[in-house]
C-alpha positions in Angstrom: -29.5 28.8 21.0 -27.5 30.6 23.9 -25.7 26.7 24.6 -24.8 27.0 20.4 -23.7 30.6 20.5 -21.3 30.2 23.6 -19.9 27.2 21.9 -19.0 29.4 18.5 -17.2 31.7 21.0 -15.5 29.1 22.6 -14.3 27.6 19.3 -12.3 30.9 18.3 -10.9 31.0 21.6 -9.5 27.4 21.8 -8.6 28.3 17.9 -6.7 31.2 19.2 -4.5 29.4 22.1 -4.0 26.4 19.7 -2.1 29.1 17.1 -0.1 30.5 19.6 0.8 26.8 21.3 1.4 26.1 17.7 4.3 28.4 17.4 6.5 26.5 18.9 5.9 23.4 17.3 8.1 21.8 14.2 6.7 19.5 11.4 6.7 16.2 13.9 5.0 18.2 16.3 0.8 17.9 17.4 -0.9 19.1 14.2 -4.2 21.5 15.4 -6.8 22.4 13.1 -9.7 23.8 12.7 -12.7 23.4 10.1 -16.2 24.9 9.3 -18.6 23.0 7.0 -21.9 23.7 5.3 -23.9 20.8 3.4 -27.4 18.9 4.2 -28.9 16.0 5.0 -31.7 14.0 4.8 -34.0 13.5 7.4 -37.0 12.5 8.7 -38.5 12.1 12.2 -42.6 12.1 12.2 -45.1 9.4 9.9 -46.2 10.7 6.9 -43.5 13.8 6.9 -41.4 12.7 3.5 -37.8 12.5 3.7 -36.1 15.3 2.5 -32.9 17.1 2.0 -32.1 19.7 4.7 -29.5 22.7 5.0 -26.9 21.0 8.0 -23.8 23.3 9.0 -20.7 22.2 11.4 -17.6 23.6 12.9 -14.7 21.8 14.2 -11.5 21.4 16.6 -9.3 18.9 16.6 -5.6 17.5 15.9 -3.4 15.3 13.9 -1.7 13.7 16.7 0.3 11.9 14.5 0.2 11.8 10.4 -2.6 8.9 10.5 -4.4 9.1 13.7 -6.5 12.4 14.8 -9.3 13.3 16.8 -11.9 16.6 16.7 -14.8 18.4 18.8 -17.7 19.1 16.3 -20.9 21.7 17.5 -23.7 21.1 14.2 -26.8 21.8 13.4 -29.7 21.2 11.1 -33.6 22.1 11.0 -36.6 21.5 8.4 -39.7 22.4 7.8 -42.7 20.3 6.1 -46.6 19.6 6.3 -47.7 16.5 7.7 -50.3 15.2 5.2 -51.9 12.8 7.8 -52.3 15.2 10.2 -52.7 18.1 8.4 -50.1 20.0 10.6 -47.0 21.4 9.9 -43.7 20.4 11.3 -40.8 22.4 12.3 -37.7 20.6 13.6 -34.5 22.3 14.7 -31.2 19.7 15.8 -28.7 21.3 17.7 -25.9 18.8 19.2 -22.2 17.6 18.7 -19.8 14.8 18.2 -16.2 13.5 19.2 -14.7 11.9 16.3 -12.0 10.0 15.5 -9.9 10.4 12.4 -7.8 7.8 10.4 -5.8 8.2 7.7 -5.6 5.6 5.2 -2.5 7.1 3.0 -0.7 8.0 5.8 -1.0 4.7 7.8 0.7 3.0 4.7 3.2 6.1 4.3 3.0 8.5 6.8 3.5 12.3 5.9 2.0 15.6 7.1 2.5 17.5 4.0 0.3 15.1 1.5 -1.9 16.6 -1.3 -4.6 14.4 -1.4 -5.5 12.3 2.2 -8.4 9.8 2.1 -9.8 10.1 6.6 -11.9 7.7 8.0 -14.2 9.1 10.6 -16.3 7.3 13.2 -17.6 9.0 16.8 -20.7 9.7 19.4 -22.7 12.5 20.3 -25.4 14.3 21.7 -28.8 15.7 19.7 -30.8 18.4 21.1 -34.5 18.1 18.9 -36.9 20.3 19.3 -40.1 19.7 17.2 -43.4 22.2 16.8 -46.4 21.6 15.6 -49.0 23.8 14.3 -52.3 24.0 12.3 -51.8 23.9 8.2 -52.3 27.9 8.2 -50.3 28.7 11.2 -52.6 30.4 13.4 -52.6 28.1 16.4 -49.6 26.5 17.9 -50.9 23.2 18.6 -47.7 21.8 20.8 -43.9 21.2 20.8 -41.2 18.5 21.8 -37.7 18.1 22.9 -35.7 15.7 23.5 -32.0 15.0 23.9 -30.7 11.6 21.7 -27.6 9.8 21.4 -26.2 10.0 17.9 -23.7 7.8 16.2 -21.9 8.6 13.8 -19.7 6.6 10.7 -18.8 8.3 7.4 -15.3 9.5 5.2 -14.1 12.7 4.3 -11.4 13.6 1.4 -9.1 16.3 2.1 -7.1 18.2 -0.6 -4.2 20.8 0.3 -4.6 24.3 -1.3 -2.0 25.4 0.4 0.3 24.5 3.1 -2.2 25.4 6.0 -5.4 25.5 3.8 -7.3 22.2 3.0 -11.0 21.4 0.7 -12.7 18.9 2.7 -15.5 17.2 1.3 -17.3 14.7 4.0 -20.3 12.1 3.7 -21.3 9.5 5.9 -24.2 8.7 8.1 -26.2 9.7 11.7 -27.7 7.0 13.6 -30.1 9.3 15.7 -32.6 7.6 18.6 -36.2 8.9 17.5 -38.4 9.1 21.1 -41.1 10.7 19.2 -41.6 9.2 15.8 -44.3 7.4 15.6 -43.4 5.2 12.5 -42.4 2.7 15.1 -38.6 2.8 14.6 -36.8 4.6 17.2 -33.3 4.7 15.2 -32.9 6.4 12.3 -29.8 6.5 9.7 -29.6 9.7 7.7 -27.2 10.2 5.5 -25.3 13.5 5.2 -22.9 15.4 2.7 -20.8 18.3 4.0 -17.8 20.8 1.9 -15.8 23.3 3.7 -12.5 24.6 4.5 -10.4 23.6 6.8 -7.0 25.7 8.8 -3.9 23.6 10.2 -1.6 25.5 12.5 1.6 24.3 13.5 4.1 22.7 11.4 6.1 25.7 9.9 7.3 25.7 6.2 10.4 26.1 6.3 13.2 25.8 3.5 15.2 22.6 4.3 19.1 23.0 4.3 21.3 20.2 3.9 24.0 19.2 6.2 27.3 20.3 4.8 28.8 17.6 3.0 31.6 18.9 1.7 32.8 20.2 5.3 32.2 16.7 6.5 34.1 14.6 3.7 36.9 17.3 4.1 36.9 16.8 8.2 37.5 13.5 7.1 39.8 13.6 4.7 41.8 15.7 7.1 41.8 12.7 10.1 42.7 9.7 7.8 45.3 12.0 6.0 46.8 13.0 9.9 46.4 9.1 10.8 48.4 7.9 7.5 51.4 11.3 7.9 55.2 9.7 7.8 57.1 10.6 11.0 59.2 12.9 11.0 63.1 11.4 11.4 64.8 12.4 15.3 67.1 14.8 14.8 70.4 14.3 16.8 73.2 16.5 17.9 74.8 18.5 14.9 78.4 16.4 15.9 76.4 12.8 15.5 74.0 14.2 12.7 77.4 14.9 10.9 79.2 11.3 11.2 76.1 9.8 10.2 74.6 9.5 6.8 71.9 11.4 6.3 68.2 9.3 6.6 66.2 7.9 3.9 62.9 9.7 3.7 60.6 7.3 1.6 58.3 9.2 -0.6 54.7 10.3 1.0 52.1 8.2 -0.4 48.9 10.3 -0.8 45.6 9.3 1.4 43.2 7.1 -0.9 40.5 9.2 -2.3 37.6 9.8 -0.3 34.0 11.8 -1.0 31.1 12.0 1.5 27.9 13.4 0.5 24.1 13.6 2.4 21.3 13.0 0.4 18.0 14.9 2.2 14.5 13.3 2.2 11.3 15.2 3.5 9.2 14.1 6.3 7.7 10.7 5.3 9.2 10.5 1.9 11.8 8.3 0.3 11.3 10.2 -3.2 14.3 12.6 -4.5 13.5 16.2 -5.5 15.1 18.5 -7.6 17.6 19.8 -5.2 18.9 16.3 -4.1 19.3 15.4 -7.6 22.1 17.4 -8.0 23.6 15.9 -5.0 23.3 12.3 -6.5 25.2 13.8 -10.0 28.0 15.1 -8.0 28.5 11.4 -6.5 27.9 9.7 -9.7 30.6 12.0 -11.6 32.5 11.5 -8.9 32.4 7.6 -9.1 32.9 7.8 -12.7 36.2 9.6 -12.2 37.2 7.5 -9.5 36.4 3.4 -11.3 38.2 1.6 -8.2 36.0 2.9 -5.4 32.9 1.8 -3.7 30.1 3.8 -2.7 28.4 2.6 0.8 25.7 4.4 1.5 23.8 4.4 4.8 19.7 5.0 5.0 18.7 7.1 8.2 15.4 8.5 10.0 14.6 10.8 12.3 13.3 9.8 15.5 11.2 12.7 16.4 8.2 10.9 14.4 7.0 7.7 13.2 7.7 3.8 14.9 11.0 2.2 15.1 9.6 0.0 12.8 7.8 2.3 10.1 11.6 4.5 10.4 13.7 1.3 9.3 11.2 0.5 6.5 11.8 4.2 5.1 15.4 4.4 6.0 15.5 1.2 3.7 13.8 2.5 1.2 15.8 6.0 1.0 19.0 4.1 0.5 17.4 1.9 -2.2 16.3 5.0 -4.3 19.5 6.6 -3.8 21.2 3.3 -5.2 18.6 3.6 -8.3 19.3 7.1 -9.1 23.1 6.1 -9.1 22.3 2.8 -11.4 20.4 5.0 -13.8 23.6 7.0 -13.9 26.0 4.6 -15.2 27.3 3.5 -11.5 27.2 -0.4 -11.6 25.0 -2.2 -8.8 28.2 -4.2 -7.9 29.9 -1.6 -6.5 27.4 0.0 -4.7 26.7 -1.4 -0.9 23.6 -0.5 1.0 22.4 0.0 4.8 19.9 1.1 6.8 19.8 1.9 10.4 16.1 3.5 11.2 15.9 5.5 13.9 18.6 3.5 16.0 21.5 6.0 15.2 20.9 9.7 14.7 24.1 11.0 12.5 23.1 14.6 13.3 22.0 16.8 15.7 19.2 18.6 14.0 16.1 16.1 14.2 15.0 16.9 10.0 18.9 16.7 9.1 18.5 12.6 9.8 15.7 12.0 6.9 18.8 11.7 4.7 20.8 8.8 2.9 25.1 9.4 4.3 27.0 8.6 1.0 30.6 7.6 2.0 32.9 6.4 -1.6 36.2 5.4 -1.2 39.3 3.8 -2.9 40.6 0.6 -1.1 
């Protein structure tokens, strides 16, 4: 009990230092967290003792080290009590061990984001099982004998984890231990029980933090301003006021105006290529634009941020951000054929600010 009691105090310590470490970290950053569990299972280790359901409690550390691969430390612990109608002795067995675990996330392997709702884990791992067993007479006047041993345990199993909040998840877990059995004496030495666990669970790291745009109308006015200095007439020489008398005076042609131009980002969040509310308004502002301008063409360039995610999984989303964006502009009245799309991953990185690159650059221009 001292071994389980120094590894609870242990476990708010690391939790501690992984909250202050996790100060400095952004969304594409380790992910820390930690869990506590209560459930049962069902066990059975002695011939004759029926299997039955049994209080089983956990606690955990671990980390997302990226949206669909994790890893935790877990100290558990179950015990049961029954009578042995063979030997008419009752049985009290107490399990104190760990595991290492390894954590995969389906939905995030296909799309990867921190901030999902609803994540479906797949867990698989080892351990160690401390079991101590006592026997004693039916009335519990004579202590008979007791065992211990230390078993391997294997473990495979799920777990569903639902977001109450942006640090605060519901996990519900089930799966199953494959625990070596020295001392059964039903002749099999491996046992499967299956277990069910609910708890709570507290990610640190990854502030929430209100995402603002770049400023798209500084940059499409920055480059208004350069093709506009590029396209100025020259101003005519002026010569001596004799010579600038006996000559006629120069022809100034007329100063044709720069074509029009309008550059706006569209902003994606971590992982996503769906539009909210915010960058709605952005797309309406290019589409009335557009409609005011019929000549011009709308390019529009699909970006990613390298700070997370493969250089392959970034150009798949860049892709898609620039096809919704295309979509949204369809839906508006824009027609597909003058609408030109790219993508470029993680390969360029428009701005400096990592988040600011999950965005869609809309550049529409008269010819």
């Amino acid at each position: 009990m001292k071994s389980i009691r120094r590894f609870f105090v242990a476990a708010i310590a690391c939790a501690f230092c992984m909250n202050v470490a996790a100060q400095t970290m952004d969304d594409e950053g380790i992910r820390p967290f930690i869990s506590v569990q209560g459930g049962a299972t069902r066990s059975f280790l002695q011939e004759g003792v029926k299997r039955k359901w049994a209080p089983m409690g956990a606690i955990s550390l671990g980390a997302y080290f990226t949206p669909a691969i994790g890893a935790r430390v877990q100290a558990n612990g179950w015990g049961w009590n029954q009578c042995n109608p063979i030997s008419e002795r009752d049985v009290k067995t107490r399990f104190y061990g760990g595991n290492v675990d390894l954590l995969f996330s389906i939905f995030n392997f296909v799309n990867p984001r921190y901030d999902r709702p609803v994540n479906l884990v797949l867990l698989g791992g080892f351990g160690l099982q401390y079991v101590k067993t006592k026997y004693s007479q039916a009335n519990k006047v004579l202590l008979d004998n007791s065992e211990e041993e230390v078993s391997p345990n294997i473990r495979l199993g799920g777990q569903l984890d639902v977001a109450l909040s942006h640090r605060i998840g519901l996990l519900v877990e089930g799966g199953y231990h494959l625990v070596s059995n020295k001392y059964g004496t039903s002749g099999t030495k491996q046992k499967a029980w299956p277990y069910v666990m609910a708890g709570l669970s507290y990610k640190f790291g990854g502030k929430k933090k209100q995402h603002v745009a770049p400023n798209s109308a500084a940059l499409a006015q920055d480059t208004y301003e350069s093709d506009l200095s590029h396209s100025a007439v020259a101003k005519p020489v002026v010569a001596e006021e004799k010579a600038e008398k006996a000559k006629p005076a120069p022809v100034v042609e007329p100063q044709k105006p720069a074509p029009a131009k309008s550059t706006q980002t569209v902003s994606f969040k971590l992982g996503s290529s769906q539009l909210d509310a915010s960058q709605q308004a952005v797309v309406n502002e290019v589409a009335t634009w557009a409609k005011n301008h019929p000549n011009a063409t709308i390019a529009l360039t699909g970006y990613a941020d390298k700070g997370t995610g493969s250089a392959q999984v970034n150009q798949r989303i860049s892709e898609r951000r620039a096809a919704a964006v295309k979509q949204e502009l369809v839906k508006r009245g824009i027609p597909a054929t003058r609408i030109v799309t790219d993508a470029k991953g993680d390969t360029i990185q428009p701005f400096k600010n990592n988040d600011d690159n999950r965005a869609v650059i809309v550049i529409a221009e008269e010819k």
